[in-house]
C-alpha positions as CSV (number, residue, x, y, z in Angstrom):
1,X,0.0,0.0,0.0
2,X,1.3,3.3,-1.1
3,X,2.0,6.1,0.9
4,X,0.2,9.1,-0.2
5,X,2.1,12.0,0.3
6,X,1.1,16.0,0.1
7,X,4.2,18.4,-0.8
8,X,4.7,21.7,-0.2
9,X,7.4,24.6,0.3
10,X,8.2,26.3,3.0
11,X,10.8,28.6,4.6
12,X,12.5,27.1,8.2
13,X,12.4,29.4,11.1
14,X,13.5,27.5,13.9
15,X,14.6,23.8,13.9
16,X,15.6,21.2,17.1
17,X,16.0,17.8,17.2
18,X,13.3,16.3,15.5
19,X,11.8,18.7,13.3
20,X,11.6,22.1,12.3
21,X,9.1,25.3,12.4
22,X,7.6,27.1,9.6
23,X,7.9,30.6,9.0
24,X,4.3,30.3,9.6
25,X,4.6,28.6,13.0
26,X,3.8,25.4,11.8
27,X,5.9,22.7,13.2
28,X,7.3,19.5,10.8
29,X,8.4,16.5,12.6
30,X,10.3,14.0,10.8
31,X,8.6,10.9,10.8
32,X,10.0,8.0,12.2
33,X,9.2,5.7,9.0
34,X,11.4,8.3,6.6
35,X,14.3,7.3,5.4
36,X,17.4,9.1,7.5
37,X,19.1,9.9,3.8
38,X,16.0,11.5,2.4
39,X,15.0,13.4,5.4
40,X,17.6,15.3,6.4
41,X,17.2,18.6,9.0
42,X,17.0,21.5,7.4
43,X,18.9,25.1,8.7
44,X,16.9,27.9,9.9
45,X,16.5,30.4,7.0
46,X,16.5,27.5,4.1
47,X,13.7,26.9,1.8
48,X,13.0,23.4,1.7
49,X,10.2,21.1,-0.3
50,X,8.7,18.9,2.3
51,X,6.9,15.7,1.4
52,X,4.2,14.9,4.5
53,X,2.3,11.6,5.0
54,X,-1.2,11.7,5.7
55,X,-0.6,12.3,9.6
56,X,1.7,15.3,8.7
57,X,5.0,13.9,9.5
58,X,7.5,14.2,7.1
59,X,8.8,11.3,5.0
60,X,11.2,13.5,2.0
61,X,13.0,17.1,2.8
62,X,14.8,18.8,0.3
63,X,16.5,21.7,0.3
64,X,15.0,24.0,-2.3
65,X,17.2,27.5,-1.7
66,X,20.3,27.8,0.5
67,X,20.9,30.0,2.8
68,X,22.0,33.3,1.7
69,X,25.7,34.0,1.0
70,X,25.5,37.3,3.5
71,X,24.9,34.9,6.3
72,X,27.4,32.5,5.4
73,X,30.1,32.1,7.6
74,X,33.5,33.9,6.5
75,X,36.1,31.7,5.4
76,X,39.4,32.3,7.1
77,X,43.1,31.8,5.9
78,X,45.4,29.6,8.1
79,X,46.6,30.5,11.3
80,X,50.4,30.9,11.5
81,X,50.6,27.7,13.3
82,X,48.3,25.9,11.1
83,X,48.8,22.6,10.6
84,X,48.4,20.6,7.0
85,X,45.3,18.7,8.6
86,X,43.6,22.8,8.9
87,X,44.5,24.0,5.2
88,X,41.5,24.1,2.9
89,X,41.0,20.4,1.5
90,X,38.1,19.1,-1.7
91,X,34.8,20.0,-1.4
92,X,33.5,17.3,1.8
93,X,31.0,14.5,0.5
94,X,27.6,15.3,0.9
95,X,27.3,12.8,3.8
96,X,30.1,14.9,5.8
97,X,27.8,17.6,4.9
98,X,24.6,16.8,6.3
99,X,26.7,15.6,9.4
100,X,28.0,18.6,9.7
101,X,25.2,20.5,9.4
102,X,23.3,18.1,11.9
103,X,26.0,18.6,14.2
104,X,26.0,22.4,13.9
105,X,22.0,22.3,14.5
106,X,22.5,19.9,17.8
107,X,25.3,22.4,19.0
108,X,23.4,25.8,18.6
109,X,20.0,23.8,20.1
110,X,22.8,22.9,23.0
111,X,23.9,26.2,23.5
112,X,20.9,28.1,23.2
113,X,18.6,26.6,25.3
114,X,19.1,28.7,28.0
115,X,17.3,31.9,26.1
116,X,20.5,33.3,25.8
117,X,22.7,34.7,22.9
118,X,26.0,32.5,21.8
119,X,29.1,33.5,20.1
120,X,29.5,31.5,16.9
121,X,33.0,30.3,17.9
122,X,31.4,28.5,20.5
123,X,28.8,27.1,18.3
124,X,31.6,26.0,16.3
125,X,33.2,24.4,19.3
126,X,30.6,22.3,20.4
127,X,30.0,21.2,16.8
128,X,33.7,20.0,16.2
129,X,33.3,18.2,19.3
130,X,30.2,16.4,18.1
131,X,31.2,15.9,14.6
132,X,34.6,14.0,16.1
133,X,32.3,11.5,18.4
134,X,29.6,11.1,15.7
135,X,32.6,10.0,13.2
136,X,35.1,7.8,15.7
């Protein structure tokens, strides 16, 4: 039996761990029958096409416009003691990608659920940390 699915776009205002918010206040949980490959978390600010089953969990997300370059962050030339392993390598696979970005989504949730405003080093931090103990 086929899964019938209703799709629609919509911009991401807020995301956590299992889900995201609308820019409409509408929240999107992923559901727990989607495939993990096809269903990855969006950022906050991205325009994604989401494909919702019939009890409004979503089953497909796909990014439909990045974020914008202005609030990309800026890419930095080596320190003086930079090491070979910090010099600018290929472009990562997009699985190191969506880890990444999951991990930097799990570290800003982390950090900001005290209400509080966060430096983006320290987002950065907490995300390298997480990154390195989701790929040991």
């Amino acid at each position: 039996m086929a899964v019938q699915l209703e799709v629609k776009e919509v911009d991401v205002s807020r995301v956590n761990g299992h889900g995201f918010q609308t820019r409409d206040g509408e929240w999107v949980n992923l559901s727990k029958f989607a495939d993990p490959a096809a269903c990855p978390l969006p950022v906050a600010g991205q325009r994604v096409r989401v494909s919702l089953d019939s009890k409004g969990f979503a089953r497909r997300v796909e990014v439909v416009d990045r974020l914008p370059t202005a609030t990309a962050l800026p890419v930095q030339a080596p320190s003086a003691g930079a090491t070979a392993s910090d010099a600018p390598t290929a472009p990562a696979s997009r699985e190191a990608v969506i880890t990444r970005l999951a991990v930097l989504n799990t570290a800003a949730a982390i950090l900001c659920s005290a209400g509080q405003r966060v430096a983006t080093a320290d987002v950065l931090s907490v995300a390298g940390q997480l990154e390195a103990w989701a790929t040991r």
